[in-house]
MISE-81174 format. One record per atom (N, C-alpha, C): x, y, z. Coordinates in steps of 0.2 Angstrom, whole numbers, plus 5000, padded with zeros to 4 digits. Layout:
BEGIN
XYZ;...
***
This chain:
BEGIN
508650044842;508250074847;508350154846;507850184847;507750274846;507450304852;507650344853;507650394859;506950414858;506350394864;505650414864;505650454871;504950494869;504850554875;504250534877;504150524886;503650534886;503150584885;502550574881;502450654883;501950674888;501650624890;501250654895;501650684901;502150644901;502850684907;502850744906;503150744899;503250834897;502750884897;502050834897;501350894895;501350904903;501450854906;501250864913;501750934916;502550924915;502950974918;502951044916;502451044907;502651074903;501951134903;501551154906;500951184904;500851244900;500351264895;500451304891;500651364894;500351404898;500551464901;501351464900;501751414903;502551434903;502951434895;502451414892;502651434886;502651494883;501751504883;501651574884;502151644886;502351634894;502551654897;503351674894;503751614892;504351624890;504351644882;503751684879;503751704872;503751774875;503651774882;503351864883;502651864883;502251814882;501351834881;501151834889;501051844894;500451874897;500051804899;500051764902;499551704903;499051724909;498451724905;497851724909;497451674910;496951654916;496551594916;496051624911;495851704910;495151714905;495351704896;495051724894;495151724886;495751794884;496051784879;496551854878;496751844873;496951894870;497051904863;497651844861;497551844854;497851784853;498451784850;499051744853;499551744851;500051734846;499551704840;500051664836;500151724830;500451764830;500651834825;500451784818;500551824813;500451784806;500151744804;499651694810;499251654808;498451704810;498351724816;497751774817;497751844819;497251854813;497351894812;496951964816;496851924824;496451954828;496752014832;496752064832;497052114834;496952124841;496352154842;495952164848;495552124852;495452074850;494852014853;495251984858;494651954861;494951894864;494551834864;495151814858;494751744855;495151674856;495851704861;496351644865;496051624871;495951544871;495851514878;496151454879;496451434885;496751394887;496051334891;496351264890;495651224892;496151174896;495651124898;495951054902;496751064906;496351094911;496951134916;497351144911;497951174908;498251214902;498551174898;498251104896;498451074892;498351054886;497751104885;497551124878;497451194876;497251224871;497051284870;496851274861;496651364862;496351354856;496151424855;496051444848;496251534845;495251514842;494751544846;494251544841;494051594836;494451634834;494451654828;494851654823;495551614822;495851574818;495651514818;495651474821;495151434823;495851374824;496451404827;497051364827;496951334833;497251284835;497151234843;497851174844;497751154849;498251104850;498351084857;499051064858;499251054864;499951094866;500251094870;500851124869;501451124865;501251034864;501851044857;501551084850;501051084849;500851124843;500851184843;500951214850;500851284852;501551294852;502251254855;502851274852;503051274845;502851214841;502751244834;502851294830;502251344833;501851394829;502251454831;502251464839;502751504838;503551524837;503751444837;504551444836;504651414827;504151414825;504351384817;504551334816;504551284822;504651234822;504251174818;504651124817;504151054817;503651004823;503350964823;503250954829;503650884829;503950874827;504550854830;505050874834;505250924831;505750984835;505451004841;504851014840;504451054846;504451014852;504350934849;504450894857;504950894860;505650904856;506350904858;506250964863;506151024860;506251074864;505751074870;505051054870;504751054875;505051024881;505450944878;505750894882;506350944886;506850964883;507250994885;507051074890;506451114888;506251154894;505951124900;505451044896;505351024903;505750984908;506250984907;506950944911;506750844909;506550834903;506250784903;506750714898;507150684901;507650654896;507050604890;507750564886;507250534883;507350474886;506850434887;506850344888;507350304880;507450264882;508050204877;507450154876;506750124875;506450074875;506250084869;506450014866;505950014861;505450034860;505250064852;504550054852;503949994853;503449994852;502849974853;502949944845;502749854847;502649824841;502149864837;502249864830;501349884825;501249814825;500549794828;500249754825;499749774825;498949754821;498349734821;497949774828;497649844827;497649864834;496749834835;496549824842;495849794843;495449864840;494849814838;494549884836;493849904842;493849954839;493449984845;492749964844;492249974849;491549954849;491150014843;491250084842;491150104839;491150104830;491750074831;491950074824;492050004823;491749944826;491549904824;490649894825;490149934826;489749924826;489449984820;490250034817;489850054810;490250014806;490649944806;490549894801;490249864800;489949834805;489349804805;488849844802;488549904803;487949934800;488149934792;488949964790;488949954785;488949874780;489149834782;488849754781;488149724781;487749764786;487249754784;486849764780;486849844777;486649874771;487149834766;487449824766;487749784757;487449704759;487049684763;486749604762;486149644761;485749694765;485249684761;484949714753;485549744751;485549794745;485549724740;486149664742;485949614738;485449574739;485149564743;484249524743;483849574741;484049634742;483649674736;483849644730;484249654727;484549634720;484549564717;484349514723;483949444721;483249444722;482949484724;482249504723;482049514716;482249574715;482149614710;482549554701;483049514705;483049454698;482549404694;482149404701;481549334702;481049404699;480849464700;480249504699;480249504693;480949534690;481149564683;480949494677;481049434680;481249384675;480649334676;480049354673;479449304676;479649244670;480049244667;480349164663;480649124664;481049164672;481549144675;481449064675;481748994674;481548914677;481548914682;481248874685;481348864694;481948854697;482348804693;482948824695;483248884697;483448914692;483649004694;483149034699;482549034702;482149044704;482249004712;482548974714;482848934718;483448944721;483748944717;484548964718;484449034719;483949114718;483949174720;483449154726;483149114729;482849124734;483349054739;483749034738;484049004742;484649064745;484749104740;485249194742;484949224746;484249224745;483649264750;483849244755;483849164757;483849144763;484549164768;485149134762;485949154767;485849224768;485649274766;485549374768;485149344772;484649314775;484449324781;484749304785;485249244785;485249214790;485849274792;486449304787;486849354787;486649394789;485949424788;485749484795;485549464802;485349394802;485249374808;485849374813;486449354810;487149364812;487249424815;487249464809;487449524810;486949574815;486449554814;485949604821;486249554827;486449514828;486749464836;487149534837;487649524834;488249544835;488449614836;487949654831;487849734832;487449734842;487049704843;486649704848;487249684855;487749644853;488349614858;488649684859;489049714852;489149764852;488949834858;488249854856;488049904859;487749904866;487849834868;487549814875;488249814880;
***
């Protein structure tokens, strides 16, 4: 068993401002210059904002972002592993003793199974193209062979048939 951190506990106890705040930076709700010494190289701009009540941010002219752990990171030279520790620890937040989370086989999402599908059905019909194009090319082909490429024409159909069902399940 290994010592895990919530972290939405910690993002919750832990908002960018008091980060900010305990480096010395100045937290404002508007844009301000940006804080991350050695990474940007913004002098005078105000190209630092903080989002999603202060639990994201983002430097638009380094183009650096994160969330808090990535923002103690940057300024303490830490890992963000380290940085969760130290987060955990400013936000008074222990570790839990639970197991992790079995790895198995995660469900797949509707999106990313609806661009396997799309990819699946270009590779069926690239080959009914390419059983097409065997029967066009080979006018000496025998019938058999000419049979057997047009009984391949048929399983691509019914394969896209399939596969439009299921893309259609998908997106509905």
């Amino acid at each position: 068993m290994r010592n895990h951190f919530d972290l939405e506990a910690i993002k919750a106890r832990l908002p960018i401002a008091s980060v900010l705040e305990l480096h010395g930076i100045p937290a404002t709700r508007e844009r301000a210059r940006c804080p991350l010494a050695g990474v940007c190289d913004n002098k005078i701009g105000t190209s630092f904002a903080v989002y999603d009540d202060g639990r994201r941010w983002t430097c638009h002219r380094c183009h650096a972002h994160g969330d808090v752990f990535n923002l103690l990171a940057i300024l303490e030279g830490l890992t963000v592993g380290e940085a969760i520790r130290r987060a955990a620890a400013l936000a008074g937040v222990a570790p839990g003793t639970t197991p992790p989370l079995p790895r198995g086989p995660r469900p797949e999402s509707a999106e990313r199974r609806a661009r396997r599908l799309l990819g699946e059905q270009f590779r069926v019909v690239a080959a009914q193209r390419d059983l097409f194009r065997g029967i066009a090319r080979n006018p000496a082909l025998p019938i058999e062979g000419r049979a057997d490429a047009l009984a391949g024409v048929v399983l691509c159909n019914r394969k896209l048939d399939l596969l439009m069902n299921e893309l259609a399940e998908v997106r509905s």
